[in-house]
MIMARVO-81663 format. One record per residue: residue in one letter; x, y, z of N, C-alpha, C, CB in turn; residue number from 1. Coordinates in Angstrom, 2 decimals, always signed. Glycine has a CB too. Layout:
N
+------+---------+---------+---------+---------+---------+---------+---------+---------+---------+---------+---------+---------+-----+
! code !    n_px !    n_py !    n_pz !   ca_px !   ca_py !   ca_pz !    c_px !    c_py !    c_pz !   cb_px !   cb_py !   cb_pz ! pos !
+------+---------+---------+---------+---------+---------+---------+---------+---------+---------+---------+---------+---------+-----+
!    A !       X !       Y !       Z !       X !       Y !       Z !       X !       Y !       Z !       X !       Y !       Z ! NUM !
...
+------+---------+---------+---------+---------+---------+---------+---------+---------+---------+---------+---------+---------+-----+
END
This chain:
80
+------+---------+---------+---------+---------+---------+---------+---------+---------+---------+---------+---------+---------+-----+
! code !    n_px !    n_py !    n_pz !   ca_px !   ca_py !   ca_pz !    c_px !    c_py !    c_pz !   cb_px !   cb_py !   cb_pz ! pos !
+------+---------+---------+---------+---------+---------+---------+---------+---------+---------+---------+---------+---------+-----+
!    X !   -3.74 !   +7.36 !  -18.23 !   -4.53 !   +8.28 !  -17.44 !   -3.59 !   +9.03 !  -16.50 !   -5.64 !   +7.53 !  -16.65 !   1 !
!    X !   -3.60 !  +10.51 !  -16.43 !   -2.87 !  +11.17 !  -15.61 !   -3.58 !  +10.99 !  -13.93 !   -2.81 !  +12.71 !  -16.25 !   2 !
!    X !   -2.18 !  +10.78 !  -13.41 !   -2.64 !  +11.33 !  -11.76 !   -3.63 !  +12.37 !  -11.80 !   -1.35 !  +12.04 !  -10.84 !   3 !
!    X !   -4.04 !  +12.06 !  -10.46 !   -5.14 !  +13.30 !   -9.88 !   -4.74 !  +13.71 !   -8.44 !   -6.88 !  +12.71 !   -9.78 !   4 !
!    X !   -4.96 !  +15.11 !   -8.24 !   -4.84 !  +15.81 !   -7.29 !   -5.00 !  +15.12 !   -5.87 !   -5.65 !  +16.76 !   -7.54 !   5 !
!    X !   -6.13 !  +14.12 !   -6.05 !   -6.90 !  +13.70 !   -5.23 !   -6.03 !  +13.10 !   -3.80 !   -7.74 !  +12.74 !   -6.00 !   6 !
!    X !   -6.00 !  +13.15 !   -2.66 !   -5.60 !  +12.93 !   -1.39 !   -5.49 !  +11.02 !   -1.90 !   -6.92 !  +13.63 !   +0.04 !   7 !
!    X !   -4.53 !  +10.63 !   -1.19 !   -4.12 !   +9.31 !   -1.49 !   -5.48 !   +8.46 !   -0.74 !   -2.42 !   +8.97 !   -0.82 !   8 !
!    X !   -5.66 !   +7.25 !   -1.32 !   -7.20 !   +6.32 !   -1.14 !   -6.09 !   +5.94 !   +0.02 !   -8.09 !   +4.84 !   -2.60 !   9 !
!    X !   -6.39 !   +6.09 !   +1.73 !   -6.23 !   +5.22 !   +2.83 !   -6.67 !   +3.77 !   +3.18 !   -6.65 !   +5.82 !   +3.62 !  10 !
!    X !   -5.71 !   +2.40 !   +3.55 !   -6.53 !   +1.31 !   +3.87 !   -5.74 !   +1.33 !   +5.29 !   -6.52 !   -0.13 !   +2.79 !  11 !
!    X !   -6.66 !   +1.31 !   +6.16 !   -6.17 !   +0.75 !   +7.34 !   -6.29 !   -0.49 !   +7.91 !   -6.51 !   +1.36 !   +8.11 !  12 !
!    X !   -5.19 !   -0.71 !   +8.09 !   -4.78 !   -2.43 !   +8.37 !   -4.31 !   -3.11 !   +9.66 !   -3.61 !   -2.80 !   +7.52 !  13 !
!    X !   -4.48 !   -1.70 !  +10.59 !   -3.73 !   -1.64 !  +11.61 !   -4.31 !   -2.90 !  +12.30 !   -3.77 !   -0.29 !  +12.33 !  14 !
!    X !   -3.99 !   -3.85 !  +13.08 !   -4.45 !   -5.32 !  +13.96 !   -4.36 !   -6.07 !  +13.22 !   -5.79 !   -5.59 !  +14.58 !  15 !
!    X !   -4.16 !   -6.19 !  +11.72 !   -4.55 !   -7.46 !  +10.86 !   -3.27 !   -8.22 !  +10.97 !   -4.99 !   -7.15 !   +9.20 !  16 !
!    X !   -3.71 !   -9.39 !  +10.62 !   -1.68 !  -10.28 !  +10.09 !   -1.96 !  -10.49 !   +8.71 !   -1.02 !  -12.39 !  +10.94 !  17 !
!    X !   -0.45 !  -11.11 !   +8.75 !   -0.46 !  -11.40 !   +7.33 !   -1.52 !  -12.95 !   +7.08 !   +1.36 !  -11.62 !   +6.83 !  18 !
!    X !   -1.77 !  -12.95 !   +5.51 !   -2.21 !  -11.93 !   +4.75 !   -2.74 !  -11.05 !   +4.44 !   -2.38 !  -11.98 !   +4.40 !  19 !
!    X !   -3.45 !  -10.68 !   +5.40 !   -4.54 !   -9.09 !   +5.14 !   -4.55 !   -8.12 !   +4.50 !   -4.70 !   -8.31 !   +5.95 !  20 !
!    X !   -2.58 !   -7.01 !   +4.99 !   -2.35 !   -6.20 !   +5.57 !   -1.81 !   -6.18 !   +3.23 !   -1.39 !   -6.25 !   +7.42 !  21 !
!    X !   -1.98 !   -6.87 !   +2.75 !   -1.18 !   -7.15 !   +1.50 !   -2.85 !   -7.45 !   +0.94 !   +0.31 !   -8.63 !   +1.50 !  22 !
!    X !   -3.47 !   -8.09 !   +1.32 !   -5.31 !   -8.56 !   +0.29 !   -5.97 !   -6.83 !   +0.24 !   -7.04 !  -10.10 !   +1.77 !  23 !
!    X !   -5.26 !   -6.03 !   +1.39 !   -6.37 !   -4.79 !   +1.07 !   -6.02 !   -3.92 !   +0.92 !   -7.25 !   -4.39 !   +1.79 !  24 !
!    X !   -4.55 !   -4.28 !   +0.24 !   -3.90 !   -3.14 !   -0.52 !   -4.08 !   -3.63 !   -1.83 !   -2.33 !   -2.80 !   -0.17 !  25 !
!    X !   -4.21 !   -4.82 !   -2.08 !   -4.44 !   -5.27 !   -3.49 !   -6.27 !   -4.70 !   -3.84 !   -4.15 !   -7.29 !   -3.55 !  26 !
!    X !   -6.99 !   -5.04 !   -3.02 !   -8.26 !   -4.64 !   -3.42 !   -8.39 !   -3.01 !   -3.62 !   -9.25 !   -5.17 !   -2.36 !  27 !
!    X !   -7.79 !   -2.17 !   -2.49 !   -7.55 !   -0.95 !   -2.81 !   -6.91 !   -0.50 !   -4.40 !   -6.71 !   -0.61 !   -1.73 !  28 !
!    X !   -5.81 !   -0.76 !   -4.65 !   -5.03 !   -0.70 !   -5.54 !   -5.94 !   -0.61 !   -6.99 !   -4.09 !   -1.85 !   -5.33 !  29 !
!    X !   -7.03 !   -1.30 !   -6.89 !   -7.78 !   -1.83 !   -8.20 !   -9.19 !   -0.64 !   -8.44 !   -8.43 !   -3.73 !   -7.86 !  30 !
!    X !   -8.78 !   -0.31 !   -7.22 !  -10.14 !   +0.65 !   -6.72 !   -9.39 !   +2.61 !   -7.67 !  -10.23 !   +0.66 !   -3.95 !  31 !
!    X !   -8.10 !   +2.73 !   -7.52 !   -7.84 !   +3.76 !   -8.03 !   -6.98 !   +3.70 !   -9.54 !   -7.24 !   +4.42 !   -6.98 !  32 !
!    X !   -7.38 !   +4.88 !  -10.11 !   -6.22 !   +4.75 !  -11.42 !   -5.00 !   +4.93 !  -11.38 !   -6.36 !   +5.53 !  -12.41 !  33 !
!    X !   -4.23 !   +4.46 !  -12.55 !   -2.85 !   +4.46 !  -12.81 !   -2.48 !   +5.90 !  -12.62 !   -2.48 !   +3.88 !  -14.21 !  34 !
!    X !   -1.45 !   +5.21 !  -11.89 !   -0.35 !   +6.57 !  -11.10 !   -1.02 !   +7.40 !  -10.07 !   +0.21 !   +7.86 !  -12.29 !  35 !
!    X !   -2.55 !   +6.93 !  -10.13 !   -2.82 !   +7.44 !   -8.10 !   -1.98 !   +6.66 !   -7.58 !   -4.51 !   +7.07 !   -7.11 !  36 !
!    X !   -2.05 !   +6.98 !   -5.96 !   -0.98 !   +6.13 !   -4.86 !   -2.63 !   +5.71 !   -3.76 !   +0.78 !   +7.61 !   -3.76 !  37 !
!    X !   -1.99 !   +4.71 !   -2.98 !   -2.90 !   +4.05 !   -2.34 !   -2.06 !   +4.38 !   -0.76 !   -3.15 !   +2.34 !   -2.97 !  38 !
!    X !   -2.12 !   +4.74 !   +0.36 !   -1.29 !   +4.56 !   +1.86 !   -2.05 !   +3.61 !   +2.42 !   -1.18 !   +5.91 !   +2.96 !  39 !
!    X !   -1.12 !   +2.90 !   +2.92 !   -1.64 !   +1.57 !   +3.85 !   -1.07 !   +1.60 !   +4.90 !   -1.40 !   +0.17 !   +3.38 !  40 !
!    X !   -2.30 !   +1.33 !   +6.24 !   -1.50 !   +1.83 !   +7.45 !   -1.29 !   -0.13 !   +7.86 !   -2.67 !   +3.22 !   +8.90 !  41 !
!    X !   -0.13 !   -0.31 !   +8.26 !   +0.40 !   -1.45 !   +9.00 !   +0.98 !   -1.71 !  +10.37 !   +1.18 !   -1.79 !   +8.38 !  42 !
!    X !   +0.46 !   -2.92 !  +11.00 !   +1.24 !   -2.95 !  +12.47 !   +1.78 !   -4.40 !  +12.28 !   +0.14 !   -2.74 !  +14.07 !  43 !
!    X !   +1.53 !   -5.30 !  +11.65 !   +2.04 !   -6.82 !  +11.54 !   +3.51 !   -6.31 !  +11.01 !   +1.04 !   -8.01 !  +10.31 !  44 !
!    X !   +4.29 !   -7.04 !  +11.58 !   +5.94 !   -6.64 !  +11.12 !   +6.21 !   -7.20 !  +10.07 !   +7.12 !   -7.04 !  +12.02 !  45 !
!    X !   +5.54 !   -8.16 !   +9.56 !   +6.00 !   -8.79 !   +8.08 !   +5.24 !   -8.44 !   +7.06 !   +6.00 !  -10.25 !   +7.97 !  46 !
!    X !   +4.74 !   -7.09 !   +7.27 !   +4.21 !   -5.92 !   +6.39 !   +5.75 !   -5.64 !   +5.43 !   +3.59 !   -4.33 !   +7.54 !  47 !
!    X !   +6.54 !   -5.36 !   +6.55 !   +7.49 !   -4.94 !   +5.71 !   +7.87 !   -5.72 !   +4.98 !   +8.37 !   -4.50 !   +6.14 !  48 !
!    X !   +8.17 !   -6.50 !   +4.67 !   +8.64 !   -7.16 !   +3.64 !   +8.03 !   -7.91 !   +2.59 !   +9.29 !   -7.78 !   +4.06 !  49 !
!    X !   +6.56 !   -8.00 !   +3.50 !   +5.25 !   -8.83 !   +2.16 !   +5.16 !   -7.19 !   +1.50 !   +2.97 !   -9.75 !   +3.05 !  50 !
!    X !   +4.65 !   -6.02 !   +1.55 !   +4.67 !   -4.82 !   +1.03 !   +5.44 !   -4.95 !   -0.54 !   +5.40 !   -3.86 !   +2.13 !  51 !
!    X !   +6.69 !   -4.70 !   -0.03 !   +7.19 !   -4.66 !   -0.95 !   +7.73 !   -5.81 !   -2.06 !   +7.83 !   -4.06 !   -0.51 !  52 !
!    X !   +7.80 !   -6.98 !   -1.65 !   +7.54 !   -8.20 !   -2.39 !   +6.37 !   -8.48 !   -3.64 !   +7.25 !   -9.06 !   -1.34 !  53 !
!    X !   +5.32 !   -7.61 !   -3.10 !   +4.14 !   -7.45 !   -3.68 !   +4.02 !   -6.38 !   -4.63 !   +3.25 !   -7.33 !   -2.76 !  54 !
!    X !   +4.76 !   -5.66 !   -4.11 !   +4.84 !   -4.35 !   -5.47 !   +5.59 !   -4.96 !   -6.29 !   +5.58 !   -2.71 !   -5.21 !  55 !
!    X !   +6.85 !   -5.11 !   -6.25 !   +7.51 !   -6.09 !   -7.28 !   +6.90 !   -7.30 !   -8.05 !   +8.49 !   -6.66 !   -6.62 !  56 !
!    X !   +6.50 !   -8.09 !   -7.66 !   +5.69 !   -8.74 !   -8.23 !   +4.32 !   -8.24 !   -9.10 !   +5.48 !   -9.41 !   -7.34 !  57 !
!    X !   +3.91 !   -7.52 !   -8.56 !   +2.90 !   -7.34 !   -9.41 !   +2.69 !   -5.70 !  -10.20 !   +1.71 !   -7.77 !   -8.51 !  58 !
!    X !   +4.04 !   -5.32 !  -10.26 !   +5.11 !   -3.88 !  -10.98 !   +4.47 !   -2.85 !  -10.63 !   +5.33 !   -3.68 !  -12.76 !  59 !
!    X !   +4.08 !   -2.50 !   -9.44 !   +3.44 !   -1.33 !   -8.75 !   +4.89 !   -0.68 !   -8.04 !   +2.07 !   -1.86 !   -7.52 !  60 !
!    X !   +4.66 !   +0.86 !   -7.78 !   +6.08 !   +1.44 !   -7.08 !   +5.84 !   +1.67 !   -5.85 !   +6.69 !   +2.75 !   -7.62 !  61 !
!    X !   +6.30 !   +0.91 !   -5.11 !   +6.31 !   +1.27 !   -3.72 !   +7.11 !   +2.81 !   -3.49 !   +7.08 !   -0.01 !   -2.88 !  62 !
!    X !   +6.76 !   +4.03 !   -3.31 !   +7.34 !   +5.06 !   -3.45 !   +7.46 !   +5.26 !   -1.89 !   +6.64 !   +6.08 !   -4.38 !  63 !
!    X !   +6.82 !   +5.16 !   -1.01 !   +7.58 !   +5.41 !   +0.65 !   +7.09 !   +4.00 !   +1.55 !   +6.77 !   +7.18 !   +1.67 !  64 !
!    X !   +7.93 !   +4.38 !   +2.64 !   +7.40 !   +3.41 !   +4.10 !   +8.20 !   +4.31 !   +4.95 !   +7.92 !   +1.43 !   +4.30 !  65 !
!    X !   +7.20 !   +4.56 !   +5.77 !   +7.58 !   +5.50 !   +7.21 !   +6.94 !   +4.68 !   +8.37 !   +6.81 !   +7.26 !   +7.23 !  66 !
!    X !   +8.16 !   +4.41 !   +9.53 !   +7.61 !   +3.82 !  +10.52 !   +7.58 !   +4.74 !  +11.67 !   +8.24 !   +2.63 !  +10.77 !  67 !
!    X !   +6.69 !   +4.68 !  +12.20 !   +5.81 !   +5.42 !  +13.36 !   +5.78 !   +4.29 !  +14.40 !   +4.10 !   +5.94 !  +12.88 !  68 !
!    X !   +6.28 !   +3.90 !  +15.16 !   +6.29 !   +3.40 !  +16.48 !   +5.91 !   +1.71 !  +15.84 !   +5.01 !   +4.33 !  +17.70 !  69 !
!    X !   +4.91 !   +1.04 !  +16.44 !   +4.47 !   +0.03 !  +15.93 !   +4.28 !   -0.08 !  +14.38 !   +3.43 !   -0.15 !  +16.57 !  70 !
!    X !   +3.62 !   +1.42 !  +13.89 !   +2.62 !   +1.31 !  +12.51 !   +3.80 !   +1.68 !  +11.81 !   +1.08 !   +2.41 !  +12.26 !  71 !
!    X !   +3.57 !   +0.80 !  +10.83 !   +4.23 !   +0.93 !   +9.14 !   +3.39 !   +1.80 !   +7.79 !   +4.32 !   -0.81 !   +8.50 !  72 !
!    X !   +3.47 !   +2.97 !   +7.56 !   +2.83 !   +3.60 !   +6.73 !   +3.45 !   +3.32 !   +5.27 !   +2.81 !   +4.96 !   +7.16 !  73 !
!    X !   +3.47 !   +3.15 !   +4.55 !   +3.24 !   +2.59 !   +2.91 !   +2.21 !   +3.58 !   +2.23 !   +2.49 !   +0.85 !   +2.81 !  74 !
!    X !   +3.08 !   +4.13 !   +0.93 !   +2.57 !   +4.88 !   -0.31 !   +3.08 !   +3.93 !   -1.63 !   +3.27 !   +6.59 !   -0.36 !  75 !
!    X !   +1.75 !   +3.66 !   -2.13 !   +1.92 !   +2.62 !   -3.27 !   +1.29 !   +3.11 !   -4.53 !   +1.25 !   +1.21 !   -2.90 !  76 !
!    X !   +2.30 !   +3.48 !   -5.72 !   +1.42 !   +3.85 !   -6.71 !   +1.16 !   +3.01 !   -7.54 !   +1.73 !   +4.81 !   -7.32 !  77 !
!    X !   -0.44 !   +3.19 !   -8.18 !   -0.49 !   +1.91 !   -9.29 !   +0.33 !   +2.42 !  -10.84 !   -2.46 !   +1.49 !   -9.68 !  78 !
!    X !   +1.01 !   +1.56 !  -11.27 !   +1.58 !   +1.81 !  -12.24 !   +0.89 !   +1.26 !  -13.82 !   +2.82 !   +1.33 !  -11.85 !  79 !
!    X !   +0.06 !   +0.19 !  -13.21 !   -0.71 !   -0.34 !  -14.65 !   -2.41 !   -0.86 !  -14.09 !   +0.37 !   -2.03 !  -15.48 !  80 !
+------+---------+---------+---------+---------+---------+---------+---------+---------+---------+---------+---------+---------+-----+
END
């Protein structure tokens, strides 16, 4: 299925800890098709590194992370 135009599906996660900030990017993730992207907004600091642990594992492309003060922004495309 080709990408769509469509504005990336937002989960905001901002206050959560871990695991949250990673359960509702996975539920998101399932919610759009292959090769949409999902942005997940994060403030728990071990976003960063559960994030991307999680794309790897489960072969999704983490294509950005931009940090903004506290918040960790994440663009995740589904790949399968």
């Amino acid at each position: 299925m080709p990408p769509t135009d469509e504005p990336p599906t937002e989960v905001d996660a901002s206050g959560l800890t871990c695991p949250m900030p990673v359960i509702e990017l996975a539920q998101a993730i399932e919610g759009v098709g292959v090769g949409d992207t999902v942005r997940l907004l994060a403030t728990d600091p071990t976003a960063r590194v559960d994030v991307p642990v999680w794309c790897r594992m489960r072969r999704h492309r983490l294509v950005s992370l931009e940090v903004d003060g506290d918040v960790l922004r994440f663009v995740v495309e589904r790949t399968r």
